[in-house]
MARKE-653120 format. One line per 10 residues: number of its first residue (from 0); their letters; for each residue x, y, z of N, C-alpha, C. Coordinates in nm, 3 decimals. Atoms other than C-alpha are relative to their C-alpha. Layout:
# residues N
NUM> a> X/Y/Z/X/Y/Z/X/Y/Z ~ ... $
This chain:
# residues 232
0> xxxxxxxxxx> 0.064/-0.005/-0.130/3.383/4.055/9.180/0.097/-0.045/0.108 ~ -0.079/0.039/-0.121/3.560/4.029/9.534/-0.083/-0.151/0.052 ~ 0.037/0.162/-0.045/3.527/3.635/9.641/0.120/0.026/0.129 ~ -0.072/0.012/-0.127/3.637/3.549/10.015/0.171/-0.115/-0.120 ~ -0.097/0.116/0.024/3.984/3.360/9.992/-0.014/-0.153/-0.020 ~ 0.010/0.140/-0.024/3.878/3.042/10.065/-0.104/-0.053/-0.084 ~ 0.123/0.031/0.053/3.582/3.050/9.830/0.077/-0.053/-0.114 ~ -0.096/0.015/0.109/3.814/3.108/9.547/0.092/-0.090/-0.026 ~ -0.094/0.135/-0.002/4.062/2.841/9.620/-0.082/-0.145/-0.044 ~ 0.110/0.121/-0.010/3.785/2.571/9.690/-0.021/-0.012/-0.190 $
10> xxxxxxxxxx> 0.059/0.061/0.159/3.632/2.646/9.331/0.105/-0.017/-0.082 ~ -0.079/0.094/0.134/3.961/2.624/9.145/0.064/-0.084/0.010 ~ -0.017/0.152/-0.022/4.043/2.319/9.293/-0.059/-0.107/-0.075 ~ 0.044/0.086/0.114/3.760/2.193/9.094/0.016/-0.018/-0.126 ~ -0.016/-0.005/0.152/3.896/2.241/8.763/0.026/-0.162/-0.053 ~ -0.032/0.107/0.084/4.041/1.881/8.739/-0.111/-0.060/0.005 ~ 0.152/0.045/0.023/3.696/1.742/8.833/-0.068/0.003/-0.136 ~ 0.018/0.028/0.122/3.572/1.871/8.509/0.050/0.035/-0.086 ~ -0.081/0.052/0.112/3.866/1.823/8.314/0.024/-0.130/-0.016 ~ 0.043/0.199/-0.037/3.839/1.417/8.431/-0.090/-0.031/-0.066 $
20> xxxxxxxxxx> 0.153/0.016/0.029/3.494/1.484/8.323/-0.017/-0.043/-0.175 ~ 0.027/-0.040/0.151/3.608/1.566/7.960/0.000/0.124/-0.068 ~ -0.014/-0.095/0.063/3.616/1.934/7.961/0.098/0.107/-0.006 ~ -0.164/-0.118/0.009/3.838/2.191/7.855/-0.055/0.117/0.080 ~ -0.010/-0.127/-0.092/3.890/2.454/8.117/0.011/0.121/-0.051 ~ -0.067/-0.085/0.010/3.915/2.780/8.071/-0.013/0.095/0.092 ~ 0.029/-0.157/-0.083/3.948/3.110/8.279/-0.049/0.086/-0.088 ~ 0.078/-0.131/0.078/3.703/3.380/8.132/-0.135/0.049/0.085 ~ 0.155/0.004/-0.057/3.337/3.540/8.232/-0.011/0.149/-0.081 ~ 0.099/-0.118/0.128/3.121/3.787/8.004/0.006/0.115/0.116 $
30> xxxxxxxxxx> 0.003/-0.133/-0.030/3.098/4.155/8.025/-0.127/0.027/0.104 ~ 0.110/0.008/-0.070/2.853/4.174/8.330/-0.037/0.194/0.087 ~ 0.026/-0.114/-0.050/2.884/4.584/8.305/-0.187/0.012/0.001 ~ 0.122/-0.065/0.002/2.544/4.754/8.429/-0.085/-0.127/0.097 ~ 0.027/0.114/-0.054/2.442/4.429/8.592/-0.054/0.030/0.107 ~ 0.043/-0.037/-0.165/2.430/4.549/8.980/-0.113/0.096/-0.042 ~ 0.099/-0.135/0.013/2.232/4.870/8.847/-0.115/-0.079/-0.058 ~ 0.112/0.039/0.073/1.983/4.693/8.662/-0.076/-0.145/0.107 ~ 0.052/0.108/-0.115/1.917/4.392/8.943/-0.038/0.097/0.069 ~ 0.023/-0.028/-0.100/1.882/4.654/9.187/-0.113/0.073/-0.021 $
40> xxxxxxxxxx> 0.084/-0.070/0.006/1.672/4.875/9.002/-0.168/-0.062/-0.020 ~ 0.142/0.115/-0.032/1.393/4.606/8.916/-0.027/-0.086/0.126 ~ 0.103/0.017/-0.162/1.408/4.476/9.276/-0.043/0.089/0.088 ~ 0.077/-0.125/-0.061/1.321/4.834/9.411/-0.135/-0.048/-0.050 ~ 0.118/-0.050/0.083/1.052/4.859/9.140/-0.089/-0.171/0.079 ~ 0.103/0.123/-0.040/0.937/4.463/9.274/-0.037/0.022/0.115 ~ 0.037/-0.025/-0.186/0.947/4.544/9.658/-0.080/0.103/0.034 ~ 0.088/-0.111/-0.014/0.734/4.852/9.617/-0.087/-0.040/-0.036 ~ 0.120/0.040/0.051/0.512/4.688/9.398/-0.100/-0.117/0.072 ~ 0.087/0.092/-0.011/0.442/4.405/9.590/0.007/-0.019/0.160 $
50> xxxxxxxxxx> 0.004/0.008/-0.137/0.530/4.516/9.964/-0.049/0.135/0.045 ~ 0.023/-0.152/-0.081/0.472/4.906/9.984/-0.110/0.015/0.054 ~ 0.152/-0.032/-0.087/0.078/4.856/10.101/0.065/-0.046/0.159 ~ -0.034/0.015/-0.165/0.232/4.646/10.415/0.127/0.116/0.061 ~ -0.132/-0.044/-0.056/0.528/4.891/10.480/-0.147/0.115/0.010 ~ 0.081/-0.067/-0.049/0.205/5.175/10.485/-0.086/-0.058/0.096 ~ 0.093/0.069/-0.106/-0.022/4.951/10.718/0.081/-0.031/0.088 ~ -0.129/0.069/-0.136/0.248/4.813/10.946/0.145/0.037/-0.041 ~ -0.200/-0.028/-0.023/0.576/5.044/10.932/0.089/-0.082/0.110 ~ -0.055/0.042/-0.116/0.680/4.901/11.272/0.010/-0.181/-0.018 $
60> xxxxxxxxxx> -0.053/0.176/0.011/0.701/4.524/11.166/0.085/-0.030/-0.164 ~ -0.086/0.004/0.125/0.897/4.589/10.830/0.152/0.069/0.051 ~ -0.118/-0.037/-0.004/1.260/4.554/10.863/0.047/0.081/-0.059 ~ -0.101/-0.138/0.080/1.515/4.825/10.774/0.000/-0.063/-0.112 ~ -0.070/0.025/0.157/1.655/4.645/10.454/-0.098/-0.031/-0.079 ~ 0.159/-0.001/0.054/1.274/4.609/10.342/-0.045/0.060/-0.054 ~ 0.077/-0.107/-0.005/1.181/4.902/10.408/0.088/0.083/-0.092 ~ -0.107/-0.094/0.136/1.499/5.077/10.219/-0.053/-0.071/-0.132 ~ 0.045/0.055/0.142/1.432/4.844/9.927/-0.138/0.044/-0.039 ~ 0.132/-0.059/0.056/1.047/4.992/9.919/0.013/0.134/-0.055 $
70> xxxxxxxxxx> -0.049/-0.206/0.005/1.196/5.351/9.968/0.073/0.002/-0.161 ~ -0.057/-0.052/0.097/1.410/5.308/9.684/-0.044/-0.043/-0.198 ~ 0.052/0.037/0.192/1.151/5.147/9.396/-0.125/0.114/0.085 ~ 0.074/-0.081/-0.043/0.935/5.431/9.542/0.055/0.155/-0.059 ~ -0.132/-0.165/0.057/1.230/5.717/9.389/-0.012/-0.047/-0.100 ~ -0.027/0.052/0.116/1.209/5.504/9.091/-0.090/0.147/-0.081 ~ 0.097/-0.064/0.083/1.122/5.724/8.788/-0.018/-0.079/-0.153 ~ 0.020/0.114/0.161/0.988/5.568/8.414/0.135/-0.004/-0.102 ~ -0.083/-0.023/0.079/1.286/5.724/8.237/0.089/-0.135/0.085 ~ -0.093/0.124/-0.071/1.489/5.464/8.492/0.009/-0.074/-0.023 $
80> xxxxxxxxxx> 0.034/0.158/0.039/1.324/5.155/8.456/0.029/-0.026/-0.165 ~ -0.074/0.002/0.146/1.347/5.252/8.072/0.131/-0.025/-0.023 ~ -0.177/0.019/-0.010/1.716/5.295/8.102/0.037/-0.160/0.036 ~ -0.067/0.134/-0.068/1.760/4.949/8.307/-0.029/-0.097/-0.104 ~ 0.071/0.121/0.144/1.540/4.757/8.044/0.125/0.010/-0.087 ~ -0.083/0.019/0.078/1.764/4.883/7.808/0.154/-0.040/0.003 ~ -0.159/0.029/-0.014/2.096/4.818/7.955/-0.041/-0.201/0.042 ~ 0.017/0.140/-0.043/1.920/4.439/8.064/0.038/-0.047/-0.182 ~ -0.022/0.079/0.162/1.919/4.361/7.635/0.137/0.010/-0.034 ~ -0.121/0.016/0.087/2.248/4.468/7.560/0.101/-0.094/0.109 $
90> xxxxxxxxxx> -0.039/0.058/-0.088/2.344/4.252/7.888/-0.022/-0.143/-0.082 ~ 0.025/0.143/0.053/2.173/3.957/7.752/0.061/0.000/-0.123 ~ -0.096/0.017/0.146/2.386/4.032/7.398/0.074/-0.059/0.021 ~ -0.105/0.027/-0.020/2.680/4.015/7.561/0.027/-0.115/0.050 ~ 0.013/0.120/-0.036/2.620/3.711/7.750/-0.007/-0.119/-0.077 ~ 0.002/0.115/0.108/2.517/3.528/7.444/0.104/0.034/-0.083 ~ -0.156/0.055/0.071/2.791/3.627/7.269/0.096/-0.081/0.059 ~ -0.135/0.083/-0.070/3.053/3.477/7.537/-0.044/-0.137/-0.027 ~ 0.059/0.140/-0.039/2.807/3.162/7.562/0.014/-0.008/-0.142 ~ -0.012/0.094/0.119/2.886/3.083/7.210/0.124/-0.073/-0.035 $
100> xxxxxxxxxx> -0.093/0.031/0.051/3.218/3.027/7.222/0.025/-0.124/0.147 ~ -0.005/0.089/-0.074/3.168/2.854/7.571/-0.170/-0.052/0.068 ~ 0.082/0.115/-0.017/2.891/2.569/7.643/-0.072/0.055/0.135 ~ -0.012/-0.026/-0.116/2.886/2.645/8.031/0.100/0.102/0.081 ~ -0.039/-0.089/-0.131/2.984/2.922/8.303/0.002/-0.049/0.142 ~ 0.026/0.076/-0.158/3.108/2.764/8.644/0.057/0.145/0.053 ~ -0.084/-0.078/-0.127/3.170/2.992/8.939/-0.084/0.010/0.140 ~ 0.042/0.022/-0.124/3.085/3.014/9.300/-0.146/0.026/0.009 ~ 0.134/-0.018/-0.035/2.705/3.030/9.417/0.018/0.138/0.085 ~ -0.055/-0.160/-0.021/2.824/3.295/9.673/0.139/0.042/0.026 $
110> xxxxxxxxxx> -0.097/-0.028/0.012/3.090/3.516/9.719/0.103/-0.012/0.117 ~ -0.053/0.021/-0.136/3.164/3.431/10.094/-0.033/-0.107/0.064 ~ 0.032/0.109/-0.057/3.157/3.150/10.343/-0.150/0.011/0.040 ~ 0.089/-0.021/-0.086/2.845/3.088/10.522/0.014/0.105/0.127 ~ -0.041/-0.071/-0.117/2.791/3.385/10.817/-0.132/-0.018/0.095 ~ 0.072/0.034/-0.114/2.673/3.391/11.164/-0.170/0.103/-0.048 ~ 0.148/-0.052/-0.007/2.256/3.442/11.176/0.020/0.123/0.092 ~ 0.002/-0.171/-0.011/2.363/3.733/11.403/0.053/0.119/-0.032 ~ -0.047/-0.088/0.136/2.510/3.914/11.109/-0.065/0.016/-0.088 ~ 0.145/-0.008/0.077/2.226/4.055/10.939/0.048/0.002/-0.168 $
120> xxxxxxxxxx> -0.105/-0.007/0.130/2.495/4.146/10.645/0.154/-0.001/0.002 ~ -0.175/-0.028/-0.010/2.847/4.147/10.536/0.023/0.132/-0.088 ~ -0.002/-0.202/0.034/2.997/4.517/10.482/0.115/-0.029/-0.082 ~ -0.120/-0.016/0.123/3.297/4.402/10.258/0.079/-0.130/0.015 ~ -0.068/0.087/-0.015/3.493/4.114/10.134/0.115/0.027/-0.037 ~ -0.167/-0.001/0.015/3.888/4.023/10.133/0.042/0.164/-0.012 ~ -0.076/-0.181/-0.014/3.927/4.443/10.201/-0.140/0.040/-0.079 ~ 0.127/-0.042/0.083/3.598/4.514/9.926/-0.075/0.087/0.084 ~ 0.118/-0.047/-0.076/3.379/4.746/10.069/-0.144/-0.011/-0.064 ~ 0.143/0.037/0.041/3.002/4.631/10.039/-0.098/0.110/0.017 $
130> xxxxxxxxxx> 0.077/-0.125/-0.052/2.752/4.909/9.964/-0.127/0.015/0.038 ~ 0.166/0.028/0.006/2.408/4.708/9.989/0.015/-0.096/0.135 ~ 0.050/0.120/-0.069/2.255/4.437/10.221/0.042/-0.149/-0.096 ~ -0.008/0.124/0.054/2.277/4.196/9.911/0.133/0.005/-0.081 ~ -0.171/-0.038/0.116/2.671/4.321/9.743/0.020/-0.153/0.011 ~ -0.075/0.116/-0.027/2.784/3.967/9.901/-0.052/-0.094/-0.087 ~ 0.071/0.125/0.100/2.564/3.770/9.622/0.001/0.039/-0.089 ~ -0.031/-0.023/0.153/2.649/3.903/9.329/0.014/-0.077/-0.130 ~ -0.013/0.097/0.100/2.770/3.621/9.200/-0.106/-0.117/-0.040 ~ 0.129/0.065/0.030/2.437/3.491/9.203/-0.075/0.061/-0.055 $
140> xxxxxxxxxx> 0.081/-0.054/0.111/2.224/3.749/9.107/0.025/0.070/-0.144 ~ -0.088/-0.032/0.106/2.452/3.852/8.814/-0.091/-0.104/-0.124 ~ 0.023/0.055/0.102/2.318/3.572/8.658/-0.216/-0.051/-0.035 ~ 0.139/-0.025/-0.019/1.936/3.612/8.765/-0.031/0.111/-0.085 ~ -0.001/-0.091/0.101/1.947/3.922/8.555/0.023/-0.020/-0.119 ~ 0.002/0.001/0.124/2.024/3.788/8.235/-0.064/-0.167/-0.059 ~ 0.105/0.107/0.036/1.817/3.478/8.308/-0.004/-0.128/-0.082 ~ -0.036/0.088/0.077/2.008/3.207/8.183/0.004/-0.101/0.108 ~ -0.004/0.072/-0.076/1.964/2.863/8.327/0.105/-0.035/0.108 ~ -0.153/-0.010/-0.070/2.194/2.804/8.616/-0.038/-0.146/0.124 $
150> xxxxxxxxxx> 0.022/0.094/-0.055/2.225/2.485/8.840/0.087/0.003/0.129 ~ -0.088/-0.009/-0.147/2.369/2.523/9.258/0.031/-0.173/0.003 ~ -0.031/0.147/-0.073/2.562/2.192/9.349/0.106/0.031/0.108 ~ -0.110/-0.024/-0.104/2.756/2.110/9.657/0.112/0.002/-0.091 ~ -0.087/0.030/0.081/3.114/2.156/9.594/0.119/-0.031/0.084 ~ -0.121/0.082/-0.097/3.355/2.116/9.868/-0.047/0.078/0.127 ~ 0.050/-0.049/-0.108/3.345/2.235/10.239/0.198/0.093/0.016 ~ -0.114/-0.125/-0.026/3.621/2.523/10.396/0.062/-0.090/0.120 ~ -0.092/0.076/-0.094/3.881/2.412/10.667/-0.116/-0.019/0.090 ~ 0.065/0.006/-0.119/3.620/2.511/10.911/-0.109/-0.088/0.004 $
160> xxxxxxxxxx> 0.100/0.092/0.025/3.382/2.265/10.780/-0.114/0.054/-0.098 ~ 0.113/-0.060/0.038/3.125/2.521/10.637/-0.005/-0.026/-0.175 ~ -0.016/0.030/0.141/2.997/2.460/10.263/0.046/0.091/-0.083 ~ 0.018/-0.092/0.080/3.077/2.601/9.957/-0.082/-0.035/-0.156 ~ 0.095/0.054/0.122/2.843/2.586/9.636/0.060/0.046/-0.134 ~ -0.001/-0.033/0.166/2.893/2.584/9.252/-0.095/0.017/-0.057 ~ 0.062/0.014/0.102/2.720/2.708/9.002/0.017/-0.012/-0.128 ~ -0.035/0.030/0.157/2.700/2.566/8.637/-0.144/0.067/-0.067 ~ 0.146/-0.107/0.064/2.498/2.866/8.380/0.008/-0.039/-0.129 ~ -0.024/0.022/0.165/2.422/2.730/8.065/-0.089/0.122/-0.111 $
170> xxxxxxxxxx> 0.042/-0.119/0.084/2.304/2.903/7.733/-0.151/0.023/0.010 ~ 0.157/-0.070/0.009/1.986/3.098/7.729/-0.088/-0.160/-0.066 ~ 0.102/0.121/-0.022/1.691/2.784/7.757/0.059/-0.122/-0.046 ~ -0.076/0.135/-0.013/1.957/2.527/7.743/0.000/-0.084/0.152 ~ 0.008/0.057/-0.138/1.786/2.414/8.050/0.020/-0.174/-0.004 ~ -0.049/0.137/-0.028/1.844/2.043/7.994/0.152/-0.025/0.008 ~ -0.142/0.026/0.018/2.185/2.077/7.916/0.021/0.045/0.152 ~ -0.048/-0.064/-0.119/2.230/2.261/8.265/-0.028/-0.152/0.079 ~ 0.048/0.115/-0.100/2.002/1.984/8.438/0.098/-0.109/-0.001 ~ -0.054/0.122/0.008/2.221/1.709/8.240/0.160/0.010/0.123 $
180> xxxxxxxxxx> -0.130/-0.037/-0.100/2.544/1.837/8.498/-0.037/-0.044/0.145 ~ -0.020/0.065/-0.135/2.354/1.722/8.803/-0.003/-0.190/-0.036 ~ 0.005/0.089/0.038/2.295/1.400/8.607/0.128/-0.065/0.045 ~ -0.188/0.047/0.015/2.701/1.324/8.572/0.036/0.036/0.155 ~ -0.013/0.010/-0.139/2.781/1.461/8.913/-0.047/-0.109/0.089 ~ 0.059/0.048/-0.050/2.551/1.278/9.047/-0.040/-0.180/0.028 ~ -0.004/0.133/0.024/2.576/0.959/8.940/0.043/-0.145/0.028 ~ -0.059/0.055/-0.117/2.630/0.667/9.157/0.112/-0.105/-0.083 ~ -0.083/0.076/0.019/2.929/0.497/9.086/0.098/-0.085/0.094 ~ -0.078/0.118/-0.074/3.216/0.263/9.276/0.142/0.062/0.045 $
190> xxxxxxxxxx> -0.147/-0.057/-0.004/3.526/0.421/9.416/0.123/-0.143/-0.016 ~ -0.090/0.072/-0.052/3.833/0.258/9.391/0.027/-0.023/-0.190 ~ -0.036/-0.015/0.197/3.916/0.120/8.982/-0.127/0.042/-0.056 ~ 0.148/-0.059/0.061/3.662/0.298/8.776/-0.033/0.095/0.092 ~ 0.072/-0.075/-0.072/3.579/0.527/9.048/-0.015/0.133/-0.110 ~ 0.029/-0.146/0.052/3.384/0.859/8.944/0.143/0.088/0.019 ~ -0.105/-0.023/-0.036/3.642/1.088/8.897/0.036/0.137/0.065 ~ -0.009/-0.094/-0.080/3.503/1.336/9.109/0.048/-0.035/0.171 ~ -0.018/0.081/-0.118/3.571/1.092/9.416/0.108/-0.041/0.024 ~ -0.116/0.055/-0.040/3.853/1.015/9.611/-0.012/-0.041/0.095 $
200> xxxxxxxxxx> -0.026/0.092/-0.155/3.941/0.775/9.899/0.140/0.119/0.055 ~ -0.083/-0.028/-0.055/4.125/0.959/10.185/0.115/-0.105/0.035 ~ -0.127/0.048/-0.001/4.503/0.873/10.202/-0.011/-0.112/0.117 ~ -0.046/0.116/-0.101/4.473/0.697/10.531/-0.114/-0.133/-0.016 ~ 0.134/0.120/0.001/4.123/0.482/10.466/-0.082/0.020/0.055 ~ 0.103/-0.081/-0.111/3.935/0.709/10.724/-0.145/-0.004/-0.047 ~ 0.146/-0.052/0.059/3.535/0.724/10.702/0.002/0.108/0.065 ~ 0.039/-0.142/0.025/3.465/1.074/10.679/-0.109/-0.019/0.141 ~ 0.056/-0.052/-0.080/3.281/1.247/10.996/-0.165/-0.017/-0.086 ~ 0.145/-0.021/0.059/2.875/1.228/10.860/-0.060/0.127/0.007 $
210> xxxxxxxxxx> 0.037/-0.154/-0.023/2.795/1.562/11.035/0.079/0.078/-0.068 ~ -0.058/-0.115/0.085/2.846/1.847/10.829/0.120/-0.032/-0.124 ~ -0.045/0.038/0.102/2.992/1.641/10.571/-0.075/-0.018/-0.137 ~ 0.122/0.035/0.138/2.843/1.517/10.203/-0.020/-0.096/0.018 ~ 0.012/0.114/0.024/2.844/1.178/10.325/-0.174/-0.017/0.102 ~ 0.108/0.023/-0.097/2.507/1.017/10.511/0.019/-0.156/-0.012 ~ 0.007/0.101/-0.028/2.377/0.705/10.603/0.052/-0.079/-0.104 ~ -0.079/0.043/0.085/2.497/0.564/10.304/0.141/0.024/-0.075 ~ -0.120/-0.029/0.100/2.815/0.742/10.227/-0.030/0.156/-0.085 ~ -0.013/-0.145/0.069/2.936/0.986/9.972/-0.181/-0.019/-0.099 $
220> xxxxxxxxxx> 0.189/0.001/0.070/2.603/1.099/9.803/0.041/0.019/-0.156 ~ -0.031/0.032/0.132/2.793/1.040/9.450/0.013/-0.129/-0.017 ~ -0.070/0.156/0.056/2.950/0.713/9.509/-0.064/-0.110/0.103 ~ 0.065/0.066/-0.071/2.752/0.576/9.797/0.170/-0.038/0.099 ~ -0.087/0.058/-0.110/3.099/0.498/9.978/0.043/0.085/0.122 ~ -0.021/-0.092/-0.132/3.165/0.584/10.310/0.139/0.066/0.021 ~ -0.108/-0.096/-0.006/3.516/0.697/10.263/0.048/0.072/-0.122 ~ -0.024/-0.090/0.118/3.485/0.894/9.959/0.058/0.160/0.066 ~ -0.057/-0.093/-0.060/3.687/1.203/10.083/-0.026/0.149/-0.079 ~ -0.015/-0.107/0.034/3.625/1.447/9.789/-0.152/-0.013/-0.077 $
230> xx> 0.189/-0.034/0.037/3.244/1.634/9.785/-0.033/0.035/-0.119 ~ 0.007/-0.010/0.188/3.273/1.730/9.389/0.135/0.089/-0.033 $
């Protein structure tokens, strides 16, 4: 999948985070062919099913990207949805095969920074050309389609300040094991000897800005300290 620049950097910055943590890194991610076709074709088939009476009673207050998404589980035919079903099982094969040899799947929540509210969509990343309203989340609903637990945490912010999120996907109803990752993140500890070792004190001793940071009235929201410099 096309990830902005800065998304991509941010998340593999976190690798030593959880290699500190205890775990072995690796670069990989499962065969996620058929994936887009099969998300898109069961959210036609949902948006027709459960919006096409209001898009006939009130055309004029249903947005375009609504209204296309009704139009196009409205073309749907049975042989389709058959087809998608079947390409969703051999999706979920493949998935559980990778997830056996690895525990957890980290990678970005989305594929771009945060964008302005008067940008209804983004049409392509780092050069990518985008062919939907929703291309730019892929890396989210990729994993809504094969329905394996998945957990969003903050993870660092971009020069410009704006966030960026992680997600950790564990194995098919290994939902505690997913949950146990905000546990450890999360966990208030003491910077400085012993500090978590997702936390760092900035070089000069600075407390961190509060706005649009991870810190609040109390500090980093891992370690409780006010100059904890690094958000996970």
């Amino acid at each position: 999948l096309p990830y902005e620049r800065e998304v991509r950097s941010v998340i593999e910055a976190q690798r030593v985070v959880f290699e500190q943590l205890g775990c072995i890194v690796e670069e990989a991610e499962p065969d996620f062919s058929d994936a887009d076709e099969i998300f898109k074709v069961w959210r036609a088939w949902s948006f027709e099913l459960g919006l096409g009476k209001e898009l006939d009673k009130h055309p004029d207050q249903v947005k375009e990207t609504v209204r296309w998404n009704i139009e196009q589980g409205r073309q749907l035919t049975g042989p389709q949805l058959g087809r998608a079903e079947a390409q969703r099982t051999q999706l979920y094969h493949r998935v559980r095969k990778f997830m056996e040899r690895y525990e957890f799947f980290v990678l970005p929540v989305s594929q771009v920074l945060p964008f302005s509210v008067d940008t209804p969509y983004l049409r392509e990343i780092d050069g990518v050309p985008l062919h939907s309203y929703i291309d730019w989340m892929k890396s989210c609903y990729y994993i809504s389609t094969v329905g394996n637990p998945a957990l969003s945490v903050p993870c660092a912010f971009s020069a410009s300040g704006l966030p960026v999120g992680l997600q950790i996907v564990g194995r098919h109803q290994d939902d505690w094991g997913v949950c146990s990752w905000d546990m450890r993140l999360r966990r208030p500890q003491t910077c400085g000897g012993g500090a978590h070792p997702a936390c760092r004190l900035s070089a000069a001793g600075e407390q961190l800005p509060r706005r649009g940071r991870h810190t609040s009235q109390a500090g980093c929201w891992r370690c409780s300290n006010q100059r904890c410099a690094l958000p996970l």
